[in-house]
N, C-alpha and C positions, 0 to 999 in steps of 0.2 A: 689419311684414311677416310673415304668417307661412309657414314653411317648406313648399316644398311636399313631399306624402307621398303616394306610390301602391302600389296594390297590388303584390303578386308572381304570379305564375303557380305557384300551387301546387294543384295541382289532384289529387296522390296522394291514399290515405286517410290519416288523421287518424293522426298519429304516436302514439308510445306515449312519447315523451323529453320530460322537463319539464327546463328551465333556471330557477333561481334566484339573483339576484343580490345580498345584499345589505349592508348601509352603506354603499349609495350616496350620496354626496355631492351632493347635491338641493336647492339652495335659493335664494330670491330674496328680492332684497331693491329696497328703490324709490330707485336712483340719479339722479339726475339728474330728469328729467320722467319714467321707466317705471323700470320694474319689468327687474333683469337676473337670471341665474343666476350667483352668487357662483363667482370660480374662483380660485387662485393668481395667477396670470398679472396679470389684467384691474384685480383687487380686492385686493391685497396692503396697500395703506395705510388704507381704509377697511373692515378683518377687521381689523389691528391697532388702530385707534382704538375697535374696538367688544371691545377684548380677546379676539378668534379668533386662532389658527395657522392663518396661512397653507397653509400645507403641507396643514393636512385638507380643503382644499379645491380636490378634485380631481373635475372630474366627467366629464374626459376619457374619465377609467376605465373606468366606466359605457358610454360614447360608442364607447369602443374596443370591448367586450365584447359591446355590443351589436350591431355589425357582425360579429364574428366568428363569432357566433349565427347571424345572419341571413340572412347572404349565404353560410353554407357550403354545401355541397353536400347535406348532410346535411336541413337546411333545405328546401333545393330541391325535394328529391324527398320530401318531404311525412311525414318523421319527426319533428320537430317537434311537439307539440301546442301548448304555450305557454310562452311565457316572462313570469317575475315581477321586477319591480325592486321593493328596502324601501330607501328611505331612512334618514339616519341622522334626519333627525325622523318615524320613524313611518310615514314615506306608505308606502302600499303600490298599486299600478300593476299591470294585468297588457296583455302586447302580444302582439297576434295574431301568426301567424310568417308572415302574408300583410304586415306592414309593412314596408315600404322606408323604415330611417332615413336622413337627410339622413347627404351623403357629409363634408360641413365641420363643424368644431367651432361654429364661429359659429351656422351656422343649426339645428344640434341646440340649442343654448344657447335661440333663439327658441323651438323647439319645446319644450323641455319648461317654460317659462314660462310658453306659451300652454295645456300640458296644467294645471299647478298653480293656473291660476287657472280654467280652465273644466273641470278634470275628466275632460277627454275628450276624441281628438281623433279624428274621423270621414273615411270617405275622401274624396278630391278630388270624386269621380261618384257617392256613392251616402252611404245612413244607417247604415251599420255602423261602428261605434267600433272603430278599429283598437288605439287604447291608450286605461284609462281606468281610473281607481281606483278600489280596490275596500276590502272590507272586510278586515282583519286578523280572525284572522292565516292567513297563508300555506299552512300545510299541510292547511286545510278545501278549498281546489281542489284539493289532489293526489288522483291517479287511486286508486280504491281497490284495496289491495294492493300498494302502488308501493313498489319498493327504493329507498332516499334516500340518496344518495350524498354526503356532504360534500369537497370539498377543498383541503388547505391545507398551507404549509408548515411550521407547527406541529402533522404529524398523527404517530403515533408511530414509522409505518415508510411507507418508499417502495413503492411498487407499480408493477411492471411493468403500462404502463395495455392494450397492446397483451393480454397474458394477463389483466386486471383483468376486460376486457369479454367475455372469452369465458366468463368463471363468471357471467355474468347470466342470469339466467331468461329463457328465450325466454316469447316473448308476454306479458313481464309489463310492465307502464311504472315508466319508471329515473326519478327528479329529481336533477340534478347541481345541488348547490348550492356556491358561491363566495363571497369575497368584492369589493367594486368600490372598497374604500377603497386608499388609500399603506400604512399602515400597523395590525398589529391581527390578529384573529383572527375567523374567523366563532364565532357560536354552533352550537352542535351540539345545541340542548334537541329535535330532529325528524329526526336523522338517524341513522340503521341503520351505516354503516361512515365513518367518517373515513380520506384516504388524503391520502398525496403523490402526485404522480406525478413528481418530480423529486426530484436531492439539491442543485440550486438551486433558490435562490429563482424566481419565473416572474411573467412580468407575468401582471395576469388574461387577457386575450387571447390570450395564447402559452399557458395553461393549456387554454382552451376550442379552440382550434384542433387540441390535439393530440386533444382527447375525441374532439369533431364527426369528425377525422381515422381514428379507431383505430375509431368508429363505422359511417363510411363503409364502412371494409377488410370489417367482419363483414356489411357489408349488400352488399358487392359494389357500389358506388356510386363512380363513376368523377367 
């Protein structure tokens, strides 16, 4: 069955904020009669007979990260332009910010099965690919001139994110990049400032809520 996905009402102008997520934990394997998305939970005894840790295989993360993208307000009112998901095999994905991901783990699970084996998945009423992968690497779509924001908890100091965003260049477009694994560091081989924004650790979603959030404040978005 596959998940169903509809558009958003986003109908502002075309944002100037990239999201990047990546080693995201992405991948399928053919259990039973089909094809599933490998996760901790579901797959724990067959990732250890195949010699995997369990543990790196989290694609909730992802899941979580990606609703908190999506459905913020930020989102909403149309400062968004795109968000990227990179896999820890390589895949690279980019998703419109007019997608409505599924609210349940499960049927995210279908959906991005049904995106890894056909590429692409289009809206319920029309032929626009709302998610669909693309080429590597990643910072050939950032907007040109774009401040690239790395963040993580191995960055070398913390930053007050609510003051972070007020030193951004008006009218320029930001890329906040992340990562969507348990454990690790992103790469920074593309990125202008590496930051914290806490002195704990932050799930990735609690990471992204507070940006979307301190974004919203400077844009006046209720």
């Amino acid at each position: 069955m596959n998940p169903p996905i509809a558009d958003v009402d986003n109908s502002a102008a075309e944002g100037r904020f990239v999201f990047v997520l990546e080693k995201a934990s992405l991948e399928t394997a053919k259990i039973g009669k089909g094809y599933q998305l490998l996760n901790c939970d579901d797959h724990a005894n067959f990732l250890r007979r195949n010699g995997r840790d369990p543990a790196s295989y989290r694609p909730d993360i992802v899941h979580q990260e990606l609703l908190a993208i999506l459905d913020s307000p930020l989102n909403k009112a149309g400062h968004i332009n795109e968000v990227y998901v990179h896999t820890n095999n390589k895949v690279l994905f980019k998703v419109s910010p007019n997608t409505r991901i599924p609210r349940t783990f499960k049927r995210f699970c279908g959906l991005m099965v049904q995106l890894l084996q056909k590429l692409s998945i289009r809206t319920t009423n029309g032929p626009e690919k709302l998610i669909k992968v693309v080429k590597s690497p990643v910072y050939q779509y950032f907007p040109a001139g774009a401040k690239r924001v790395g963040l993580s908890f191995s960055a070398p100091y913390v930053s007050d994110l609510r003051q972070y965003v007020k030193t951004l260049p008006e009218k320029v477009p930001v890329v906040f990049t992340l990562g969507a694994m348990s454990h690790g560091s992103i790469d920074s081989i593309y990125i202008d400032d590496l930051i914290s924004v806490s002195q704990y650790p932050l799930s990735g979603a609690c990471c992204i809520s507070r940006i979307t959030s301190c974004l919203e404040n400077e844009h006046n978005i209720v």
